[in-house]
C-alpha positions in Angstrom: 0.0 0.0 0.0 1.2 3.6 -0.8 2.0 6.0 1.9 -0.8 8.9 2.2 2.8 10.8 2.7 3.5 10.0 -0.8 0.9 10.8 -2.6 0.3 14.2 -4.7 -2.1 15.6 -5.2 -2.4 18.8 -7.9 -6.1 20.1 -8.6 -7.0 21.4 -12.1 -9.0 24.4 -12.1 -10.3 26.7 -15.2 -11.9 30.0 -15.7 -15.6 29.9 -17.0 -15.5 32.2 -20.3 -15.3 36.0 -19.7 -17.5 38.6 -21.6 -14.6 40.4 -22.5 -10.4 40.1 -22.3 -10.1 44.2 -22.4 -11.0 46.7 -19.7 -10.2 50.0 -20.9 -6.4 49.9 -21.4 -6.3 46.4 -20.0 -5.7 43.4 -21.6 -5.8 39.7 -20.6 -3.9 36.9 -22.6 -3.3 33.6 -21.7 -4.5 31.7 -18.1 -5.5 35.7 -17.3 -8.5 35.1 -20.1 -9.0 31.5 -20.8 -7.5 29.1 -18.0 -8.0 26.4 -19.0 -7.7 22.5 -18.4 -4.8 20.3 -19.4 -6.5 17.9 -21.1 -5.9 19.0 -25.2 -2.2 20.5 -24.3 -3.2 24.0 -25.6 -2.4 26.4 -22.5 0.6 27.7 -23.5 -0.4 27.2 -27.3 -3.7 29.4 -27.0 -1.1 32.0 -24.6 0.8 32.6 -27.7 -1.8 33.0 -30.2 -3.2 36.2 -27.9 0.3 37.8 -28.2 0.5 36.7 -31.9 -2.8 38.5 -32.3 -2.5 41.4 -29.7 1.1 42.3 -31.4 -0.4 42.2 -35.3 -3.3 44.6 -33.6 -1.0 46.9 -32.2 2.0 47.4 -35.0 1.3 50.5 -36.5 -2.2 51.4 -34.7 -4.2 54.6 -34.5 -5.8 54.7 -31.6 -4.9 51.4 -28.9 -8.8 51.3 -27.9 -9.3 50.3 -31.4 -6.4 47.8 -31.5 -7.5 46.1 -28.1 -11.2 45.8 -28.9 -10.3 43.6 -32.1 -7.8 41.8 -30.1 -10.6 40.8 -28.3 -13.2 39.8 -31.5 -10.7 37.8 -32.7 -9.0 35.9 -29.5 -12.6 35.7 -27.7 -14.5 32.7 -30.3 -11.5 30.9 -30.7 -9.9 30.6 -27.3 -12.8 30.0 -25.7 -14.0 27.4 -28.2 -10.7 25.7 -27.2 -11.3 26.5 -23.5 -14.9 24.5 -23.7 -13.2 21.6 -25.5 -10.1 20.7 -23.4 -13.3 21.2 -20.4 -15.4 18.1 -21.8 -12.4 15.9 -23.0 -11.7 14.5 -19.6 -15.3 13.6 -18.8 -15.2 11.5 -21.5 -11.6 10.2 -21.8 -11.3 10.2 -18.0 -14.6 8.4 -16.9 -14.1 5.2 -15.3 -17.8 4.7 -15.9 -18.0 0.8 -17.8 -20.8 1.8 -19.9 -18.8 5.7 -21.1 -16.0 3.0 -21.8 -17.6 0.6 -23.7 -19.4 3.3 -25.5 -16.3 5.3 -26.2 -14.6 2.3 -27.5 -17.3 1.3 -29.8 -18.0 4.4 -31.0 -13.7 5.1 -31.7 -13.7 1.7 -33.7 -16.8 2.9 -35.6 -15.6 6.1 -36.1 -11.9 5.9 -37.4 -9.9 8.2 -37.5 -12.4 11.0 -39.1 -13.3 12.4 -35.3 -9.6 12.8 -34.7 -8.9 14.3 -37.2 -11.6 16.8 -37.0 -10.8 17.3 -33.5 -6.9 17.9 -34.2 -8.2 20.3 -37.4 -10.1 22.9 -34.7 -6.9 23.3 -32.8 -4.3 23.1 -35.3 -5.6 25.3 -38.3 -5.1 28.7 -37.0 -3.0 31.2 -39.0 -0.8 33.8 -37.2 -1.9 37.7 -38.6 0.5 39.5 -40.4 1.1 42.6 -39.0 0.0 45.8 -41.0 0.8 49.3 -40.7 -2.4 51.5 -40.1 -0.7 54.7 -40.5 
């Protein structure tokens, strides 16, 4: 039997989405805006998309309000999507339920390949901005 001495323990915790990453001149990237669980690997990946995107916004802006509010159109929807999908995976994958096993099992076999691939296409097809001088 293991010792209760030796056994760790590390909870996983996430942030519900937020209405907004931008408060005035305020700006959230990365576990600030989207915590989210380990489950897909995309933390750190989703961390630098925001400064991928927040950079591209601000190279050459007018006005920063202007930069930071599209920051936020385009991090919000696919972030969060991310954020909701690394949130289910271990309810599924993680369930020591017999009957969510069986089922997941059958339905892998059933579907191939196809749903992991679909899956992998969501995280993985997302172009970095090129940045573009507003002046």
């Amino acid at each position: 039997m293991t010792p209760s001495n030796s056994i760790l323990r590390h909870d996983i915790s996430d942030l519900d989405p937020l209405e907004t990453y931008v408060d005035g001149r305020i700006v959230l990237l990365g576990d600030a805006a989207h915590a989210m669980t380990p489950f897909l690997a995309q933390g750190a990946c989703q961390a630098l998309e925001d400064a991928a995107v927040l950079a591209a916004e601000l190279t050459g802006a007018v006005e920063i309000s202007t930069a930071l509010a599209q920051y936020d159109r385009q991090r919000r929807p696919r972030s969060q999507r991310v954020q909701r999908m690394a949130r289910q995976d271990p309810r599924i994958s993680l369930s020591t339920s017999p009957l969510v096993y069986g089922l997941l099992t059958r339905l892998t076999r059933l579907a191939g390949g196809g749903v992991a691939a679909r899956k992998a296409a969501r995280l993985w097809n997302w172009t970095p901005p090129t940045a573009t001088e507003n002046c």
